[in-house]
C-alpha positions in Angstrom: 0.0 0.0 0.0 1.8 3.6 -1.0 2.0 5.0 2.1 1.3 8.7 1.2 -2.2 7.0 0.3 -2.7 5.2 3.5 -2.2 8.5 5.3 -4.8 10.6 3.5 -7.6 11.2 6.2 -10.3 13.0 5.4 -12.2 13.8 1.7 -15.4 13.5 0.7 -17.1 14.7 -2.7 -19.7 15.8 -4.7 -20.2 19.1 -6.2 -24.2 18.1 -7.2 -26.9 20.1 -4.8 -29.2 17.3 -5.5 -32.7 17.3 -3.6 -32.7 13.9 -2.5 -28.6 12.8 -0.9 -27.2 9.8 -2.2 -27.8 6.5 -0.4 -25.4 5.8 2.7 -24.5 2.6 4.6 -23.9 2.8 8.4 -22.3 0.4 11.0 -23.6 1.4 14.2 -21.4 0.3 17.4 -23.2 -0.5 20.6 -20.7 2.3 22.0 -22.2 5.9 21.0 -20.6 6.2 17.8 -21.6 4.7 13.6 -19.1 4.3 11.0 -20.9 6.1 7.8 -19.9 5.1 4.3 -21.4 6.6 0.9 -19.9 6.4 -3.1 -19.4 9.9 -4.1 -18.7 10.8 -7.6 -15.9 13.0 -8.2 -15.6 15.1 -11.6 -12.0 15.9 -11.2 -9.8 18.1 -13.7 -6.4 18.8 -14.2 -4.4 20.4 -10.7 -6.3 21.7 -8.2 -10.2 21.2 -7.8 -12.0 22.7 -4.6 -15.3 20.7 -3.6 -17.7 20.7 -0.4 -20.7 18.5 0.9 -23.0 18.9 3.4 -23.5 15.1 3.7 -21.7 14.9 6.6 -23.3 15.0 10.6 -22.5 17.8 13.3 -20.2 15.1 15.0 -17.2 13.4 12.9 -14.4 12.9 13.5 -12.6 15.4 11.0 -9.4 12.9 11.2 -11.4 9.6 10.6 -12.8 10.8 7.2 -10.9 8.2 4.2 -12.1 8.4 0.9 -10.8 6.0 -1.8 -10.8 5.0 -5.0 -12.1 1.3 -4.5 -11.1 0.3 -8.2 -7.5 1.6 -7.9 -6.6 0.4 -11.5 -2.9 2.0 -11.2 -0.6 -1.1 -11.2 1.9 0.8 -8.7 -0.6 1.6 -6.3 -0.6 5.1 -7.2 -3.8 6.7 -6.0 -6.1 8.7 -8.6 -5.7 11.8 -6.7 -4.4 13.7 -3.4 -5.7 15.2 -1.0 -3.4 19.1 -0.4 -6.5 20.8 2.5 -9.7 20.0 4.4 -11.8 22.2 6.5 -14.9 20.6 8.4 -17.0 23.6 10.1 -20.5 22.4 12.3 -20.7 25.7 13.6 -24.0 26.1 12.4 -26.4 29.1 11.7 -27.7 30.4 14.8 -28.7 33.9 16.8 -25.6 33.2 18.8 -23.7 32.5 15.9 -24.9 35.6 13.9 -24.3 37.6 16.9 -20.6 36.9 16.9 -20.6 37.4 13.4 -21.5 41.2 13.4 -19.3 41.6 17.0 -17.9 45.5 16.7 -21.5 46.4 14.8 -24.6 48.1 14.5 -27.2 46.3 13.9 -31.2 47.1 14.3 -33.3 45.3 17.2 -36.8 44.9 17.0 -38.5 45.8 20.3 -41.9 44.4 21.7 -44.8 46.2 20.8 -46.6 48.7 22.7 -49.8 48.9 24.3 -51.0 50.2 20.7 -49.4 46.8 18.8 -46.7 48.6 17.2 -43.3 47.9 16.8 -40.0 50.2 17.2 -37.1 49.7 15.7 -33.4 51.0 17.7 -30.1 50.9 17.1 -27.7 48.7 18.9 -23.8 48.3 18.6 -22.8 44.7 19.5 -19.8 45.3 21.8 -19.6 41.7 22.8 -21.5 38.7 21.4 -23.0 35.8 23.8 -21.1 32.4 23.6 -18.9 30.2 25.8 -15.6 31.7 27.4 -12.3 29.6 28.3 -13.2 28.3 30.9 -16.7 27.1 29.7 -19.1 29.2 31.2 -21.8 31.2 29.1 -20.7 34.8 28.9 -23.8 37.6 28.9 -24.4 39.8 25.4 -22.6 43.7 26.0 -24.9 46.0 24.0 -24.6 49.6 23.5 -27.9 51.4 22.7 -28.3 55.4 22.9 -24.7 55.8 24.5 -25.4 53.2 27.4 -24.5 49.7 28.0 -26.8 47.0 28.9 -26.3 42.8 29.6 -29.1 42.1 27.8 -30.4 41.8 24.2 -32.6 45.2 23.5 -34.9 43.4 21.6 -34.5 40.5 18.3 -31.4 41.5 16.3 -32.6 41.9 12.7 -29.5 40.6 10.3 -29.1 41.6 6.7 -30.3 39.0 4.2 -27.3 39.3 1.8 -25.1 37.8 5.2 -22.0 35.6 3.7 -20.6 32.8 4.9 -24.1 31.0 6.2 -23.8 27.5 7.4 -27.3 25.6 7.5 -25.5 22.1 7.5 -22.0 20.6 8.4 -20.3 20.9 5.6 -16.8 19.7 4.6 -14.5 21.5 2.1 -11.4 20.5 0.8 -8.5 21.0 -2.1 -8.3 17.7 -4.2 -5.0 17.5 -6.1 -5.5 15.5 -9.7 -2.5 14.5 -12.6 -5.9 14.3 -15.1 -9.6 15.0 -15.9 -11.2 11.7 -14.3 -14.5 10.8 -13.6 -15.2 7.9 -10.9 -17.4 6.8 -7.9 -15.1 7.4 -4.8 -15.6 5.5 -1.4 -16.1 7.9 1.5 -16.1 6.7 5.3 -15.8 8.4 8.2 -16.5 7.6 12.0 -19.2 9.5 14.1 -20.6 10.4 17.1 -24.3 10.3 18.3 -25.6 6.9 17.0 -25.8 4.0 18.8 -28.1 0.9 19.6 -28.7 -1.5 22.1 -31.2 -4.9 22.3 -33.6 -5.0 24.2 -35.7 -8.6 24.8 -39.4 -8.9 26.0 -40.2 -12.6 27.2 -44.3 -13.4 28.3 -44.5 -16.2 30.0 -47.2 -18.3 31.2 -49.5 -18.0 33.9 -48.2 -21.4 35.4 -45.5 -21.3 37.3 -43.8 -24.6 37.2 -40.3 -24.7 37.0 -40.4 -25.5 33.5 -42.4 -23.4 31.3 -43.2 -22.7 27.3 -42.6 -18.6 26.9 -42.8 -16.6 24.4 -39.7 -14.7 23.1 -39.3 -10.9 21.0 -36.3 -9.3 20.3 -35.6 -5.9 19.0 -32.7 -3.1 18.3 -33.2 -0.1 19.6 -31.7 2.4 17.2 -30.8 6.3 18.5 -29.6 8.7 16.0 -28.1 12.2 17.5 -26.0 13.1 15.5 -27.8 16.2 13.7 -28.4 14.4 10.4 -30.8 13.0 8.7 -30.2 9.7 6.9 -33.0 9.8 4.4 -31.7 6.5 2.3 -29.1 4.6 4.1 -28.9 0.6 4.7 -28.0 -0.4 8.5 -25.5 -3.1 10.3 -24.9 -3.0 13.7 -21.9 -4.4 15.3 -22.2 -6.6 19.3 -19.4 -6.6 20.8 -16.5 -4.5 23.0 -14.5 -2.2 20.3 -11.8 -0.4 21.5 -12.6 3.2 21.3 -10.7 5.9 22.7 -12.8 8.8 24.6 -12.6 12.1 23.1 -13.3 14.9 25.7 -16.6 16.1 25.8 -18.1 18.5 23.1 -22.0 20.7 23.0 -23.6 20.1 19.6 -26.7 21.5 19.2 -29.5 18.9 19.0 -33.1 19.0 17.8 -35.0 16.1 20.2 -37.7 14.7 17.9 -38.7 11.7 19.6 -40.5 9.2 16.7 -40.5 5.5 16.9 -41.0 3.9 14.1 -41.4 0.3 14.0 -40.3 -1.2 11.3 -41.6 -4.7 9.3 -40.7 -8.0 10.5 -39.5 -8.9 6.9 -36.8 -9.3 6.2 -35.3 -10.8 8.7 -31.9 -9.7 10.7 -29.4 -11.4 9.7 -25.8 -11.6 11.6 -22.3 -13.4 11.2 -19.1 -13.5 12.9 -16.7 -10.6 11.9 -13.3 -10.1 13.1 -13.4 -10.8 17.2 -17.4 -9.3 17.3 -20.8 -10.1 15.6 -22.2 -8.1 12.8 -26.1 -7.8 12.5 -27.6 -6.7 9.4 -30.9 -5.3 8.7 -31.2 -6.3 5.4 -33.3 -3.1 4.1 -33.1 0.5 3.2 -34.2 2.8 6.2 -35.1 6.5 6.7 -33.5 7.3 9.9 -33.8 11.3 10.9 -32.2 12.9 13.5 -33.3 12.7 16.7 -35.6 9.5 15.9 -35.8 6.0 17.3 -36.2 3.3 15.4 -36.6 -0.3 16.4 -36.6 -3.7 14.4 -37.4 -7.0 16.1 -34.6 -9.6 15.0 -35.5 -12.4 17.3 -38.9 -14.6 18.2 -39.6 -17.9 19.7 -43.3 -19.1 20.7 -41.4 -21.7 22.6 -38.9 -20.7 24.7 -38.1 -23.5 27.6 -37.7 -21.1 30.5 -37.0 -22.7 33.7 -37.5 -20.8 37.3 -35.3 -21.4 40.2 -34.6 -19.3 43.8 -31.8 -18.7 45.2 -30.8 -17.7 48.7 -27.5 -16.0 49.7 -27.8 -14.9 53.6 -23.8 -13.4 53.2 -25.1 -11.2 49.8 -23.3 -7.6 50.0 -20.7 -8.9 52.4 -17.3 -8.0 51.6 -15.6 -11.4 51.8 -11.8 -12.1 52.9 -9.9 -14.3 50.9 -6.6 -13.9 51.6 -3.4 -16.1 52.6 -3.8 -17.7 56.1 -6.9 -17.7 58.1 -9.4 -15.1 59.1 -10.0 -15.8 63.1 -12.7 -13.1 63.2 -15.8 -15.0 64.7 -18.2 -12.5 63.5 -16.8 -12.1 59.6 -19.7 -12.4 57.3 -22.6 -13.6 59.8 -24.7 -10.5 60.6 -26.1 -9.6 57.1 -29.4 -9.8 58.4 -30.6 -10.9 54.4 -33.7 -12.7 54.2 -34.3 -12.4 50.5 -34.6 -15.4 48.5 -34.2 -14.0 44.7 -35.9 -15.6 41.8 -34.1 -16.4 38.5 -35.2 -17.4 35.1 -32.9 -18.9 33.1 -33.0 -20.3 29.6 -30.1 -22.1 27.1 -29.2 -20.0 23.8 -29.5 -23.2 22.0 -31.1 -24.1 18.6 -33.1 -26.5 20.4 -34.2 -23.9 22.3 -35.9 -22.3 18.8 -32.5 -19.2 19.5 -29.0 -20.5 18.6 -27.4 -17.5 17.9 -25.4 -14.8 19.7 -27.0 -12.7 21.1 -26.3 -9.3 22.0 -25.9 -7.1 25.8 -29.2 -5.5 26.4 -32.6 -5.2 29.0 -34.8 -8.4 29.2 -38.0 -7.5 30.5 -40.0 -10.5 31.7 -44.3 -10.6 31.7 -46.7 -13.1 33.1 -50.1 -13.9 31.6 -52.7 -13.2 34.5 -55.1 -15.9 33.1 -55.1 -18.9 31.5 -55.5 -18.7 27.0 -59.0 -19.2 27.6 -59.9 -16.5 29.6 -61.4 -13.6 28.2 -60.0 -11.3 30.9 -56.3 -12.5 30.8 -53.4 -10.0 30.2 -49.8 -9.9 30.5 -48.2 -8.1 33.7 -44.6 -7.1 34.5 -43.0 -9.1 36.8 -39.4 -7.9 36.6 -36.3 -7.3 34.6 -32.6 -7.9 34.1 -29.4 -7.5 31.9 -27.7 -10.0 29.8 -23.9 -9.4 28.4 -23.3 -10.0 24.7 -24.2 -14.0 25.0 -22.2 -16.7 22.2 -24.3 -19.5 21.1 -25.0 -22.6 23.4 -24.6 -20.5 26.4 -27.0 -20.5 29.6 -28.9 -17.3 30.4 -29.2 -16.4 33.8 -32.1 -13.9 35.0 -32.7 -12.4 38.5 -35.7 -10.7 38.0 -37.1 -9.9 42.0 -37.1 -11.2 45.5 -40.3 -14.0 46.3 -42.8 -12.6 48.5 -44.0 -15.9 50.4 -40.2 -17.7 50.6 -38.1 -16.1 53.0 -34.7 -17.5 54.7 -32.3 -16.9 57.6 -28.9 -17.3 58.5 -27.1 -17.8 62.0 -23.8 -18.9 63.2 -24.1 -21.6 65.8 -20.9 -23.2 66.6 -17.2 -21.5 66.2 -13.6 -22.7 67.7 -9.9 -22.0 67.4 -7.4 -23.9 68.0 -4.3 -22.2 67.4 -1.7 -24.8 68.1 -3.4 -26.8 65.7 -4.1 -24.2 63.3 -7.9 -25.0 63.3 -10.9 -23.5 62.8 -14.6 -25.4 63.0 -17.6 -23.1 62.6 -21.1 -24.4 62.2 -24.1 -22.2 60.3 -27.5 -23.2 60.4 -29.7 -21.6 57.0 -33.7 -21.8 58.0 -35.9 -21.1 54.5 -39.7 -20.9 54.7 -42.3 -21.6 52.4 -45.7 -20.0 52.4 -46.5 -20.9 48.7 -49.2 -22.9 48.0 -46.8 -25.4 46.0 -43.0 -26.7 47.4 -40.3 -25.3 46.0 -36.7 -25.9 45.5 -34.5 -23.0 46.7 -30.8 -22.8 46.4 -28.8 -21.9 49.4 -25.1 -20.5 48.1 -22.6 -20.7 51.2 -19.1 -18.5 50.6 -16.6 -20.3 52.5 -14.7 -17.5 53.0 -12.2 -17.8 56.2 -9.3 -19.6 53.9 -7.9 -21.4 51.1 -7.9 -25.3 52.8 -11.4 -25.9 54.0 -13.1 -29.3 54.2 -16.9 -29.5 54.8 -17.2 -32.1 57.8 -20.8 -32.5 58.5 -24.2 -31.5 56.7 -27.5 -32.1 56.3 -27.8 -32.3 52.7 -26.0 -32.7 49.9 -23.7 -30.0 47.9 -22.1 -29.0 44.7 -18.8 -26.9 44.9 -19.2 -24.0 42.2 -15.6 -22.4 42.7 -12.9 -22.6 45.1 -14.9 -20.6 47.8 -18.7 -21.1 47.2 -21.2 -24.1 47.7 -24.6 -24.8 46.9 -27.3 -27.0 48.6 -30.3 -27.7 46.6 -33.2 -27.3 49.7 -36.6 -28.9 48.8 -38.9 -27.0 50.8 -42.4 -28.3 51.4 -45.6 -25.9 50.9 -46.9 -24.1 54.0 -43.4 -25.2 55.9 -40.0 -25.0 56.0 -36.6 -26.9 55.5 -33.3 -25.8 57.6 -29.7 -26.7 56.5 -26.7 -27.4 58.9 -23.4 -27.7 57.9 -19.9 -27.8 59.5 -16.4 -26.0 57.5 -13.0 -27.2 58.8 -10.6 -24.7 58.0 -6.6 -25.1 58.4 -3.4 -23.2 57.8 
């Protein structure tokens, strides 16, 4: 690759003020920020050839902007023209702006009217302009009317129509250098701010709730365009995943909020493949996307989703553990949480067996329950909590903690603790009470941090266990309706 080429930043082209802009393709990243791409067609002649567009938005990244020759016929790798300047201005047109623009000048203000309904026009010297200072705080207008100053605007400043140098757009203008009169359909790409996207997932499940359960499934992006442009033709990917970005310090662009959702159709359906180390989802359509609009797509549904239900209990949840080398001797580390909560999660497999299969991107899954059964005429769908998933790979378990049960409740106590010293011992003994006022039993699992030290050995218990890492135990508790189940077990730690 010629390496003067492969430094060129920014150009973009197209001398034509056509009504309707040309078609655009973005890549939206689930990180604030789009990569835009669009075929310009370039008319170049002989030496130098100045050009602008206004097909740009009021936040790129001036130094991101590439445009190339895709073709590149030139068996040397010589590119069909040079870039020698570039200027990107998004300062548009506004009363603040205009105000600057006549600083040092006398323009007319237009006051109120009277009691009568009639307007007066005075005179007023703009000595200083409103706008930002150094430090970033908003400085005050400084107008002199009839010999006297005043912090205020006198009325609304009345600008001369045949005002130069009016920006209603961003707009880009550069110097393209060319050896010859050429003709061709330049690539153009350049990173932005203010898009982004994010997945959201709605799952309704049955009013039954058995453990296992037949739910229903949606899926939709959530797309939020910002960046003070309209997109009237552009085609849409959006890529999952975490992109290394770096931060750029914080910048005010002015923003019109127009808050329209349009829903777009089912067909045709979202499509997505593996791409570098993230996922790539594509629309598959042509949208309209304005500025300031949200636009959502469902790319996911399942009529038969296998959700299953567990509960969990933690009684040491929000206790800042110790796991460090030797042994922690405090008696009371970890036991007076007071927690009675006994959390209930939902979790499915991203499986194709499970009618999903695919990765699945980071977003909100809101979970409903039918009130009602399908034949009743008076069933409807209630909210019944919500969670977050991370970006999710195929044949993965999804895990949901969507509220605390109302009628299962548990308890934890410390019962038995001894050091020995000499022997480098420590015994302690907890005893985890869980109660049941549903109308059905339940099955409620009871995680235990064993926490005090690296070499522990469970001595004594009164039910069975399965070691999840290093530190942490569960007991699967069945716990009978209208009653309750209690759990004893005794650690042996050493050093």
């Amino acid at each position: 690759m010629n390496l003067r080429y492969g430094f060129f930043v920014l150009v973009i082209a197209a001398t034509a003020a056509a009504q309707q802009p040309p078609p655009t393709a973005l890549t939206i990243y689930n990180q604030n920020f789009a990569v835009a791409r669009a075929t310009v067609d370039l008319d170049l002649h002989p030496g130098s050839n100045e050009v602008t567009t206004t097909q740009v938005t009021s936040q790129l990244e001036p130094d991101s902007v590439v445009l190339r020759d895709p073709t590149l016929r030139d068996p040397a790798g010589k590119p069909s023209f040079t870039i020698s300047e570039q200027n990107y201005d998004s300062a548009l047109v506004s009363q603040d702006w205009m105000l600057q623009h006549f600083e040092g000048k006398t323009i007319d203000f237009q006051l109120p009217p009277n009691q009568n309904g009639q307007s007066q026009i005075v005179k007023g010297t703009i000595i200083r302009a409103p706008g930002s200072t150094s430090d970033g705080q908003d400085s005050q207008p400084l107008i002199e009317v009839d010999g006297k100053m005043q912090f205020q605007l006198p009325g609304t400043p009345l600008f001369s129509a045949a005002t130069n140098n009016l920006l209603l757009k961003p707009t880009l203008r550069w110097q393209i250098h060319a050896e010859k009169s050429e003709k061709l359909a330049a690539e153009l790409a350049y990173v932005t701010g203010g898009l982004s996207w994010e997945a959201t997932y709605n799952i309704v499940a049955p009013e039954d709730t058995a453990p296992n359960q037949k739910a229903d499934i949606v899926g939709w992006v959530t797309i939020h365009n910002q960046s003070g442009t309209d997109f009237p033709q552009t085609s849409i990917k959006l890529m999952a995943g975490d992109v290394a970005k770096i931060v750029a310090q914080p910048q005010v662009f002015a923003k019109r909020m127009v808050m329209n959702a349009a829903i777009a159709a089912p067909e045709p359906q979202v499509t997505q493949k593996a791409f570098d180390d993230f996922h790539l989802y594509d629309l598959n359509r042509t949208v309209a996307l304005r500025n300031g609009e949200i636009k959502q797509v469902q790319f996911i549904q399942s009529a038969a989703l296998n959700l299953q239900r567990t509960y969990i209990y933690d009684g040491a949840e929000g206790v800042q553990l110790w796991y460090g080398n030797g042994l922690n001797q405090q008696q009371d580390l970890g036991i007076d949480t007071g927690s009675s909560k006994v959390h209930i999660v939902q979790q499915f497999k991203n499986t194709e067996a499970n009618h999903l299969g695919i990765p699945l991107p980071a977003g909100r899954v809101r979970l409903y329950r039918q009130d009602g059964g399908p034949n009743d005429p008076k069933a409807q769908v209630e909210f019944v909590g919500e969670s977050t998933i991370p970006h999710t790979a195929a044949e993965e378990t999804i895990r949901l903690t969507t509220g605390s049960a109302f009628d299962i409740k548990g308890t934890r106590r410390q019962t038995d603790f001894h050091v020995l010293e000499k022997g480098h011992t420590i015994d302690e003994t907890f005893e985890i009470k869980i109660t049941n006022q549903k109308a059905q039993p339940v099955t409620v699992n009871v995680l235990e941090h064993l926490y005090r030290g690296n070499n522990w050995q469970i001595t004594n218990k009164s039910a069975d266990y399965t070691k999840l890492d290093s530190h942490t135990v569960e007991f699967p508790l069945q716990v009978p309706s209208k009653g309750e189940t209690t759990l004893t077990y005794t650690t042996h730690y050493t050093w």
